[in-house]
Backbone as CSV, one residue per row, in Angstrom:
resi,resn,N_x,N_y,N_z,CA_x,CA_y,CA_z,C_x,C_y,C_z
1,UNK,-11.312,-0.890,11.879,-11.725,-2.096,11.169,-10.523,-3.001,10.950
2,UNK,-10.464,-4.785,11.026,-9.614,-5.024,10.892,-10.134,-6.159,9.702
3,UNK,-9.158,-6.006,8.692,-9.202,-7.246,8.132,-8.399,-7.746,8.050
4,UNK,-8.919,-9.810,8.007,-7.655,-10.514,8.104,-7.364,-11.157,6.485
5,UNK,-6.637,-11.249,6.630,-5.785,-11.903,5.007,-5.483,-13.810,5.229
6,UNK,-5.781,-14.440,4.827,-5.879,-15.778,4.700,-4.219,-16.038,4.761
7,UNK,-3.248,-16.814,5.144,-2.198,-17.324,4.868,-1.234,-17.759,3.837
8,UNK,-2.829,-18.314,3.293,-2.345,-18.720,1.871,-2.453,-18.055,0.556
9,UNK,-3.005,-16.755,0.741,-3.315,-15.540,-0.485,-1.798,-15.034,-0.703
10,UNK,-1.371,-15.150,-1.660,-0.142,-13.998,-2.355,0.328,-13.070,-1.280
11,UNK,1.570,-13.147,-0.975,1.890,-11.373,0.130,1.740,-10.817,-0.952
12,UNK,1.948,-10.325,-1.876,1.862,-9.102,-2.546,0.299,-8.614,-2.204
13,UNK,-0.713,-9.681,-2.364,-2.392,-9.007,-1.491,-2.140,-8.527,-0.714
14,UNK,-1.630,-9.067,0.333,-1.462,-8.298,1.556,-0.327,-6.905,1.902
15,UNK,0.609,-6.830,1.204,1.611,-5.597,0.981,0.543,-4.676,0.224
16,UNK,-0.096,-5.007,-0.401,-1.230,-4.226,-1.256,-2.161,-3.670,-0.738
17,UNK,-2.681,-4.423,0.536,-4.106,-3.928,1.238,-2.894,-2.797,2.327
18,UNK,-2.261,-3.358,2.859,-1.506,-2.855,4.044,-1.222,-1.577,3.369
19,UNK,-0.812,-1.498,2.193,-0.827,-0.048,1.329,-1.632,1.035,0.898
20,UNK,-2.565,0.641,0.427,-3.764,0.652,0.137,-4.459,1.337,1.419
21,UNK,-4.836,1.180,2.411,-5.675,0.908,3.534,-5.117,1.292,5.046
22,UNK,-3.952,2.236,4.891,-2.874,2.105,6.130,-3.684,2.739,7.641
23,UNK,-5.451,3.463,7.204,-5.981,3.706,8.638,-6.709,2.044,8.836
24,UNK,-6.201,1.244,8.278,-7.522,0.086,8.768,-5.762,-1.051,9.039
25,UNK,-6.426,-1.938,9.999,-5.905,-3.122,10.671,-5.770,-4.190,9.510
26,UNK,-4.497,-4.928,8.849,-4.672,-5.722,8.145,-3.859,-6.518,8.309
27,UNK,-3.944,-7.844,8.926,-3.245,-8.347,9.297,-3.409,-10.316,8.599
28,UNK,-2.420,-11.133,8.845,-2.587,-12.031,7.952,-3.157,-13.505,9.467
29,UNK,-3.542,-14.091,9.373,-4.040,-15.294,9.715,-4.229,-16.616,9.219
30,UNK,-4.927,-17.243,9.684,-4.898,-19.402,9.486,-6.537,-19.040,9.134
31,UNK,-7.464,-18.847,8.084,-8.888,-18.988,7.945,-8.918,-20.376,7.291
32,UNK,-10.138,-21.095,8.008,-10.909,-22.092,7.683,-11.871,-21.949,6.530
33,UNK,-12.147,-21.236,6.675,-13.001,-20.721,4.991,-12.774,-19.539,4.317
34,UNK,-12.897,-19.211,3.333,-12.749,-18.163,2.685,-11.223,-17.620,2.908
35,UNK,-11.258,-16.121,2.315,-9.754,-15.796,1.880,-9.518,-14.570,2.688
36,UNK,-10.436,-13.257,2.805,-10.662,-12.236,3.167,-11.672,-12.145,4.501
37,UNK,-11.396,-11.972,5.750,-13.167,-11.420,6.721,-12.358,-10.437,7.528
38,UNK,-13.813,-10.028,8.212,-13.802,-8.827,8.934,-14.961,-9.108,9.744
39,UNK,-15.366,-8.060,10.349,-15.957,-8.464,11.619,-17.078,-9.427,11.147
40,UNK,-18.259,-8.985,9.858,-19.005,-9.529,9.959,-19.049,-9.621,8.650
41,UNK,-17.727,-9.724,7.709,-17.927,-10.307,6.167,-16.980,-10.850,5.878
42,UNK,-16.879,-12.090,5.257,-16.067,-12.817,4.602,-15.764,-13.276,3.495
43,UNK,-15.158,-12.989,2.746,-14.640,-12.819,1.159,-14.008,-14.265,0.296
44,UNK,-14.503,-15.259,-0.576,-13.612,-15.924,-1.258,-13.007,-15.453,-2.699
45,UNK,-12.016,-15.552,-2.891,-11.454,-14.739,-3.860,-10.547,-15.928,-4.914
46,UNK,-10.688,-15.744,-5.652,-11.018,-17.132,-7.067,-10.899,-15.850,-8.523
47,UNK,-9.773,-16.493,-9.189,-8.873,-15.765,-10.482,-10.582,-16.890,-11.403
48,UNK,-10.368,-16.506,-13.034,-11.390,-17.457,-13.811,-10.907,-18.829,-13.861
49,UNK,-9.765,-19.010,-13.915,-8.871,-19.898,-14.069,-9.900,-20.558,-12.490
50,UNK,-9.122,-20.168,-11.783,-9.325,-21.011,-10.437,-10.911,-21.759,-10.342
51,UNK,-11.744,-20.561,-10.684,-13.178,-20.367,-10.680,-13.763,-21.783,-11.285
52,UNK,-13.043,-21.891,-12.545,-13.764,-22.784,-13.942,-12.799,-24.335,-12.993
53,UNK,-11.829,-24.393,-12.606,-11.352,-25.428,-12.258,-12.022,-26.080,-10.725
54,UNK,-12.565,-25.073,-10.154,-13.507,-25.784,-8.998,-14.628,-25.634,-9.435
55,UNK,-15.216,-25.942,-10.305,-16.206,-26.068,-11.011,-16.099,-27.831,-11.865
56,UNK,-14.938,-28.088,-12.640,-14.597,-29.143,-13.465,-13.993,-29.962,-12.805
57,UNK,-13.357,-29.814,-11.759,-12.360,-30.521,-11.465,-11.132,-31.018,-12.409
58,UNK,-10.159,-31.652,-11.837,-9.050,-32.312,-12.547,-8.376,-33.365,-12.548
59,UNK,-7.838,-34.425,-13.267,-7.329,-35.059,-12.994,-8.351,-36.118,-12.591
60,UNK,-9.501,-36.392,-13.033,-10.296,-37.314,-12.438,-11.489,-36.990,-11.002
61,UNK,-10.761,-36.023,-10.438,-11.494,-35.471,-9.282,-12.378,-34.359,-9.192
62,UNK,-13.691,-34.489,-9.292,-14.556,-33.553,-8.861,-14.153,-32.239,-8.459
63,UNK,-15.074,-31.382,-8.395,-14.849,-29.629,-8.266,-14.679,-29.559,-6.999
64,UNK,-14.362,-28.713,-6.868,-14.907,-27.953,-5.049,-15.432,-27.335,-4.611
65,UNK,-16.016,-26.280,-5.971,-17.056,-25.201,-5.459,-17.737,-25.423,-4.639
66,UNK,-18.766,-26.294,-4.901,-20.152,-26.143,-4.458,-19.925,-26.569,-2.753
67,UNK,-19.313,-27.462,-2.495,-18.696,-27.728,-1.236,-18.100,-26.839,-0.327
68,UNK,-17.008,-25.967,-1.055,-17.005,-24.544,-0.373,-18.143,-23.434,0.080
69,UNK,-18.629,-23.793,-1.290,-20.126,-22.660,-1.157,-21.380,-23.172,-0.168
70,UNK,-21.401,-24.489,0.049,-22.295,-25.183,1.513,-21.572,-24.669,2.490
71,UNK,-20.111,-25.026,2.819,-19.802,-24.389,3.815,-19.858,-23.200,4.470
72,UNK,-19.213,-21.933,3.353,-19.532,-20.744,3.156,-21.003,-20.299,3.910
73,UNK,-21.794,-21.010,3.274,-23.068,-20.391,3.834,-23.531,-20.902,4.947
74,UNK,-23.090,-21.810,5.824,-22.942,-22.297,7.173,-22.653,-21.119,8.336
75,UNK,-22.071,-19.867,7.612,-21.157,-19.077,8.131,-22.099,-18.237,9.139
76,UNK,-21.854,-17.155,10.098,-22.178,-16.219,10.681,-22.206,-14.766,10.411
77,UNK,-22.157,-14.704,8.968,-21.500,-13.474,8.233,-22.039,-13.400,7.241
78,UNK,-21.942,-12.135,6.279,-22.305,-11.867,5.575,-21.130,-12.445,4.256
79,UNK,-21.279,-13.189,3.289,-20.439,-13.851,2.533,-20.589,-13.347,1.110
80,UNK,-19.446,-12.658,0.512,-19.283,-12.507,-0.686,-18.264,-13.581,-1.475
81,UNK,-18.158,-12.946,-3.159,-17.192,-13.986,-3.556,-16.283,-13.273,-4.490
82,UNK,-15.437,-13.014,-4.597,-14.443,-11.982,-5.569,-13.721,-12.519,-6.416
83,UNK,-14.208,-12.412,-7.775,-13.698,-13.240,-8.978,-13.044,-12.276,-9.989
84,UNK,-11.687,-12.349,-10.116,-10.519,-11.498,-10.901,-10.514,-12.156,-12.314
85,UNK,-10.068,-11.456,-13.344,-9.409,-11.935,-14.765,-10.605,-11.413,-15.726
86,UNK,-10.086,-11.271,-16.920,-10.779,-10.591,-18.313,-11.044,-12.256,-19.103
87,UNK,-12.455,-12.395,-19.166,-12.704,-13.493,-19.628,-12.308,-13.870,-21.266
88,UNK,-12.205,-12.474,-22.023,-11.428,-12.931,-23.585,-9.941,-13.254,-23.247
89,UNK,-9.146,-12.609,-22.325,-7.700,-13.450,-21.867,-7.448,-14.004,-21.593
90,UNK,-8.594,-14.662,-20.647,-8.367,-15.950,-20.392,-8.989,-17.237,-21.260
91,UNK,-10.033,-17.153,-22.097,-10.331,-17.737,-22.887,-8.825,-18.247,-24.295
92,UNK,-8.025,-17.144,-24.424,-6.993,-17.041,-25.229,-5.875,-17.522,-24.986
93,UNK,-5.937,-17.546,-23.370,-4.247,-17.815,-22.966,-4.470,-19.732,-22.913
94,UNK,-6.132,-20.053,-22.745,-6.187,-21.673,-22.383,-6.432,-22.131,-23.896
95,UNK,-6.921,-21.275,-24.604,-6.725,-21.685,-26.288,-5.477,-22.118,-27.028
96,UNK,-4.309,-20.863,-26.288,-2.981,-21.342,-26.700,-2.218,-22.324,-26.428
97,UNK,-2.910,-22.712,-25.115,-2.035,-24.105,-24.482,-2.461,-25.271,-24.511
98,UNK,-3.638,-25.308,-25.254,-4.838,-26.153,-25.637,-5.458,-26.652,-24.267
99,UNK,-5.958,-26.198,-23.368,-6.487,-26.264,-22.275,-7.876,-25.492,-22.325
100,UNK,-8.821,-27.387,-22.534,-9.999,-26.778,-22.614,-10.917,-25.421,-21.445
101,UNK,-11.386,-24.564,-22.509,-12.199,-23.741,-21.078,-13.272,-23.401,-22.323
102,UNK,-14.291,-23.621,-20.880,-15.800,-23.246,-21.670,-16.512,-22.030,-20.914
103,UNK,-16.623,-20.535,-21.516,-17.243,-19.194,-20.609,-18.912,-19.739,-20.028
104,UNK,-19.127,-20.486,-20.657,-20.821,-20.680,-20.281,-20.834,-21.488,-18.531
105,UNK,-19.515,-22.393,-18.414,-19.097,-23.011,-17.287,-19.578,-21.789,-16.043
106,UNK,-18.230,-20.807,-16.501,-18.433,-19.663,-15.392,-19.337,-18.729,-15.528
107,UNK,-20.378,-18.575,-16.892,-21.600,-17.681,-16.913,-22.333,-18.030,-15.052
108,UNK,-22.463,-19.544,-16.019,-23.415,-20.820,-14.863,-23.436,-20.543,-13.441
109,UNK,-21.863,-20.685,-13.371,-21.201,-20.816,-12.042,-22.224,-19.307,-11.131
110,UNK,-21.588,-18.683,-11.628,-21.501,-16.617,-10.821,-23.471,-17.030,-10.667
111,UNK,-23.820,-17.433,-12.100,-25.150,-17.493,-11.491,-25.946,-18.608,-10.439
112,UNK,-25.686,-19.164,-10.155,-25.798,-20.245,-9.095,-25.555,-19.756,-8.122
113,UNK,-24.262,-19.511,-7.918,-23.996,-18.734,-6.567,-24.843,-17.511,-6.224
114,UNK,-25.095,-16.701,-7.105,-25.873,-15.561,-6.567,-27.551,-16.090,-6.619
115,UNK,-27.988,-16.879,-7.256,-29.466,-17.610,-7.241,-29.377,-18.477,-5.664
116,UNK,-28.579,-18.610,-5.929,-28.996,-19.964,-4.938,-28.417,-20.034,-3.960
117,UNK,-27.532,-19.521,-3.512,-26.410,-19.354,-2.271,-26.982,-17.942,-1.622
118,UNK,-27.180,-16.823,-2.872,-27.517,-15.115,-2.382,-26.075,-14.731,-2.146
119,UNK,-25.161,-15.162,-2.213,-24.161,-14.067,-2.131,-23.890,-13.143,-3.209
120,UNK,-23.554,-12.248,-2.660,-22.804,-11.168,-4.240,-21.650,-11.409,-4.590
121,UNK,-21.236,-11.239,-5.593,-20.207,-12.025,-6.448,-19.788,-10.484,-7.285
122,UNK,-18.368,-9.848,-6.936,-17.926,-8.803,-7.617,-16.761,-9.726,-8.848
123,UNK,-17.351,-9.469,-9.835,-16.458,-10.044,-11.162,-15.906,-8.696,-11.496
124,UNK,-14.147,-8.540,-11.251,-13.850,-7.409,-11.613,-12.355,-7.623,-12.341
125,UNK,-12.238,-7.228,-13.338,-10.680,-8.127,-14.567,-9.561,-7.804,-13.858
126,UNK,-9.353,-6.547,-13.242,-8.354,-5.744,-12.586,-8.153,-6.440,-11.153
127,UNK,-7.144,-7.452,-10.880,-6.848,-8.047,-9.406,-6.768,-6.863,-8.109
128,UNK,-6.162,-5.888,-8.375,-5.922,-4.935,-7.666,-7.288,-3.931,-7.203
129,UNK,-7.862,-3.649,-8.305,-9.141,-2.941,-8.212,-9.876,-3.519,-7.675
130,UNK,-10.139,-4.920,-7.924,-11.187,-5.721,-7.219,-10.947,-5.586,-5.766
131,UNK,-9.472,-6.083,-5.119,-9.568,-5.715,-3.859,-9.799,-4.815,-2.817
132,UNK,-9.249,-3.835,-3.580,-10.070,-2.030,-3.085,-11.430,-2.151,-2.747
133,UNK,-12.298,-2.558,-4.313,-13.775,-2.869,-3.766,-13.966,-3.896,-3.448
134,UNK,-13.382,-4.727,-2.780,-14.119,-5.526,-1.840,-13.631,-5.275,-0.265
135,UNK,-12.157,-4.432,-0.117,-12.466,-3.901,1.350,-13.447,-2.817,1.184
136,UNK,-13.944,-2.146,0.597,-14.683,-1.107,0.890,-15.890,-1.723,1.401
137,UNK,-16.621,-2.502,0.416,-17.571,-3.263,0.368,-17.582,-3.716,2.585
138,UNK,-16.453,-4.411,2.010,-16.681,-4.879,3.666,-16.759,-3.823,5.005
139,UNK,-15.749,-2.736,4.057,-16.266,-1.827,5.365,-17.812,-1.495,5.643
140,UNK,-18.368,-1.638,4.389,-19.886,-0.684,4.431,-20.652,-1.722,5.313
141,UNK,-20.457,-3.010,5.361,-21.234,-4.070,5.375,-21.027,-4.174,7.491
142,UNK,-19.276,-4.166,7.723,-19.295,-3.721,9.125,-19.799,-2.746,9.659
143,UNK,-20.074,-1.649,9.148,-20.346,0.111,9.246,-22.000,-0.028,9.200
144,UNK,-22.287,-1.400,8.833,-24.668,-0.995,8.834,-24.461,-0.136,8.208
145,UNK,-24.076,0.487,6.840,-24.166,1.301,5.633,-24.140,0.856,4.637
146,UNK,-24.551,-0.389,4.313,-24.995,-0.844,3.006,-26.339,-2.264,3.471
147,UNK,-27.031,-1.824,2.470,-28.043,-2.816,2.613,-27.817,-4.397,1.645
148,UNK,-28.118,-5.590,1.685,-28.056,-6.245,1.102,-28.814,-7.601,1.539
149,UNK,-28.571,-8.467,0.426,-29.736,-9.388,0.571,-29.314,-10.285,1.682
150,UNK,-30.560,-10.888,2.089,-30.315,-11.935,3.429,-29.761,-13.325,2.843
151,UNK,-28.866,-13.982,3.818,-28.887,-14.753,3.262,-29.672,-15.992,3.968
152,UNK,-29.673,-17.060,2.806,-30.274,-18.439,3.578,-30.107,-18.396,4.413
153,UNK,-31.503,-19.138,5.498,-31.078,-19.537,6.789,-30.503,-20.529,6.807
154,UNK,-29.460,-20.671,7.589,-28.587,-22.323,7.709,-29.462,-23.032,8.024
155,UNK,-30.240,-22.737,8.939,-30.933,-24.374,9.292,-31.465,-25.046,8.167
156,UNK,-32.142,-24.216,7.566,-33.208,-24.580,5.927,-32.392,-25.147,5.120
157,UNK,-30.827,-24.372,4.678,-30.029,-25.152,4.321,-29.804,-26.377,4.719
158,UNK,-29.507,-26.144,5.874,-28.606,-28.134,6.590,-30.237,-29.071,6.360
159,UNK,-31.001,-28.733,6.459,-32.211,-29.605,6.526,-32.241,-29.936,4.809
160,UNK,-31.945,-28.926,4.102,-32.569,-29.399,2.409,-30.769,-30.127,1.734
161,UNK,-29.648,-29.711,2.504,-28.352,-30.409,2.515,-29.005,-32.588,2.485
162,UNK,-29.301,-32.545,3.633,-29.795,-33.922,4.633,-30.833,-34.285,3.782
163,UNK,-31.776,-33.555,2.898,-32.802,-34.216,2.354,-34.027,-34.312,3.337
164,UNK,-33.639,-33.880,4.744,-34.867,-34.173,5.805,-35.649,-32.940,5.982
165,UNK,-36.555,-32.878,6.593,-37.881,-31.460,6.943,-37.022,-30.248,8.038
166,UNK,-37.404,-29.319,8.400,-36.572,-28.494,9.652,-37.125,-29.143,11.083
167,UNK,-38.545,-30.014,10.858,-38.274,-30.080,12.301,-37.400,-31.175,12.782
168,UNK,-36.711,-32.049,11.781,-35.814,-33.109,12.331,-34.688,-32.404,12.121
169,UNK,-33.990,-31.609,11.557,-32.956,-30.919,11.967,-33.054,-30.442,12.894
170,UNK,-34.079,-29.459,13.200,-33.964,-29.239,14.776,-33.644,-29.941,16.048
171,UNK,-34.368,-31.422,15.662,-34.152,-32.234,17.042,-32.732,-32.471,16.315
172,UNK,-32.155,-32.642,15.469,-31.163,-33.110,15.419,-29.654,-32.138,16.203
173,UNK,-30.138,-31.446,15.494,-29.190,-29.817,16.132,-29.482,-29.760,18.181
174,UNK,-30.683,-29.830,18.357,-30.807,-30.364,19.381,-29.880,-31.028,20.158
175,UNK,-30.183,-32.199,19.630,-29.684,-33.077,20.549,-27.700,-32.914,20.169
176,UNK,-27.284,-32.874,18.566,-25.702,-33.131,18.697,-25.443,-31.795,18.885
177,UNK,-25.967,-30.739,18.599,-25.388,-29.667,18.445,-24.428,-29.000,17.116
178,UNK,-24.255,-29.567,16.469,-23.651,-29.031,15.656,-23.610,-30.111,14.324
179,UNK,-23.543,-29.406,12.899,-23.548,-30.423,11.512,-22.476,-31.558,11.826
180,UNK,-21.523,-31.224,12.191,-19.731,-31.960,12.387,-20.420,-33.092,13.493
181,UNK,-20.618,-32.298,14.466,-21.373,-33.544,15.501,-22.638,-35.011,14.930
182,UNK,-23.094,-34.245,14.075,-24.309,-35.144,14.012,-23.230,-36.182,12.606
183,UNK,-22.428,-35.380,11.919,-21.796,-36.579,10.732,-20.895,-37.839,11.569
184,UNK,-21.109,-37.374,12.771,-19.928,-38.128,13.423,-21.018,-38.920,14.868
185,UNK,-21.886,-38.650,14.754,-22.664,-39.962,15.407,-23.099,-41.222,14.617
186,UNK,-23.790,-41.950,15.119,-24.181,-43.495,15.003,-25.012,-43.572,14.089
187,UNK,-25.476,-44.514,13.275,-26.217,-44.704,12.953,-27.570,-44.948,13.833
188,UNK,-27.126,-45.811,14.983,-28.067,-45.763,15.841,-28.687,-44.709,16.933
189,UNK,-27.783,-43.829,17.026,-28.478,-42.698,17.593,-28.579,-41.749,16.447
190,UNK,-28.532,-41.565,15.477,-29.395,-40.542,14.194,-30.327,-41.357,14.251
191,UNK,-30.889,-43.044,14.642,-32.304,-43.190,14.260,-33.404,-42.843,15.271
192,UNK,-32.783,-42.011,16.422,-33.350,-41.860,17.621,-34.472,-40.611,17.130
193,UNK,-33.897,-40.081,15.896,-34.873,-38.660,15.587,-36.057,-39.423,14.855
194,UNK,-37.162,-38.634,15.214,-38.535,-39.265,14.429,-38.661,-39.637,13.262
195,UNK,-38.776,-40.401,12.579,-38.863,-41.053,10.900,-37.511,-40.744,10.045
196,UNK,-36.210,-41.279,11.124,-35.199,-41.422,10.321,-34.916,-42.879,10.590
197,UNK,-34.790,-43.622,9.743,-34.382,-45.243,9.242,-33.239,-45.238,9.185
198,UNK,-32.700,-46.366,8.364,-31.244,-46.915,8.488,-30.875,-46.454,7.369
199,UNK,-31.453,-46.474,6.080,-31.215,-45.861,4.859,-31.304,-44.406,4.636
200,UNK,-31.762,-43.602,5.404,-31.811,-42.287,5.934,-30.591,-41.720,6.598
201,UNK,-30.232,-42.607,7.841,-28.926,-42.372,8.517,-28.163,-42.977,8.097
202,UNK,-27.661,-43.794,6.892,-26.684,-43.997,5.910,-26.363,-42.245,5.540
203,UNK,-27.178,-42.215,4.734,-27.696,-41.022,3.967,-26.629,-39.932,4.058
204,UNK,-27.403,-39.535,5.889,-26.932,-38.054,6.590,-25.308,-38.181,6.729
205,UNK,-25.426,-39.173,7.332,-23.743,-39.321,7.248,-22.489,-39.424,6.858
206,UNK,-22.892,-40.195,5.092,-22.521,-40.263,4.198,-22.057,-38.283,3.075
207,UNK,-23.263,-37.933,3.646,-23.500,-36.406,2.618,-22.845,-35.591,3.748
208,UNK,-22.414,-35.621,4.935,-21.809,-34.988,6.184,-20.650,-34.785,5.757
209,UNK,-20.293,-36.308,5.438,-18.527,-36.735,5.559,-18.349,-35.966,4.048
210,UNK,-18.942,-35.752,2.729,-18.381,-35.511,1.854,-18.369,-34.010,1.205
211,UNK,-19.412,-33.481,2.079,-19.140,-32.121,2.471,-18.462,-31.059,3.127
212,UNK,-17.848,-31.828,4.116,-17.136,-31.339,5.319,-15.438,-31.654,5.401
213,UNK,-15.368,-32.817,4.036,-14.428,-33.266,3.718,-13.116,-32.130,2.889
């Protein structure tokens, strides 16, 4: 089994798994999404801190979750999400520095994602422990030895993303082939699909670019 380690995760994760794990392949890479994959699971891994701040955003600018989590589920894999830290410590340490944090934010959050995305979400306080179980996890998940829920179909997604029905995603997928492709055509050829208008293909293109962004 090999798992890869994101670039931008802590070496100490990775001196840790490589320790941890010395019959399995762990090696570090450039991932486009998420933090952790393997053949057929891919892991984002988010401290509370991190969690509650792509949720609120800062500085004027919007979150990122949910944008990650569209993408995420775009994926070919089975997608979890691995969330570290003891929520009374961290509630205490942003009390002391007067840095608002609200627990109901990240109650919300963990539940959204698992309602509505279907991924599983291991909330575990211990950084180290968590990663243990989530390579295991992934081994079971490469190994067809653990069962778990399906997730959304992308298409249903990209169609309820767009606001449009599945069978115009289909022709749409059709014809560009891919979400990236279709944010990056015309207005005039997105109106080529059946009962899409100009205010429609504003729309798609507009919600393409700021998703993908």
């Amino acid at each position: 089994m090999n798992v890869k380690v994101d670039t931008r995760e802590p070496e100490k994760y990775f001196l840790f798994l490589k320790k941890s794990f010395p019959n399995l392949d762990v090696s570090k890479g450039t991932m486009k999404e998420g933090d952790y994959e393997s053949e057929r699971c891919v892991f984002e891994r988010k401290t509370l801190v991190d969690l509650y701040g792509s949720v609120t955003g800062s500085k004027g600018k919007p979150g990122r979750l949910w944008k990650q989590m569209d993408r995420l589920a775009t994926l070919d894999k089975t997608v979890g999400v691995l969330v570290t830290g003891d929520m009374g410590q961290t509630y205490e340490v942003c009390r002391d520095i007067e840095v608002p944090f609200d627990p109901e934010i990240v109650y919300s959050a963990i539940g959204h994602i698992q309602s509505s995305y279907q991924f599983p979400v291991y909330w575990i306080s211990d950084e180290w422990s968590a990663l243990v179980s989530m390579v295991k996890y992934m081994k079971h998940i490469d190994e067809g030895k653990l069962g778990y829920p399906m997730r959304r179909d992308p298409d249903v997604l990209a169609a309820r993303l767009l606001k449009i029905n599945t069978f115009q995603w289909a022709d749409l997928k059709r014809k560009f082939g891919s979400l990236e492709a279709v944010g990056n055509a015309t207005d005039k050829e997105l109106q080529s699909i059946y009962k899409i208008g100009p205010v429609k293909s504003k729309f798609i293109r507009q919600c393409i670019k700021e998703r993908l962004s």
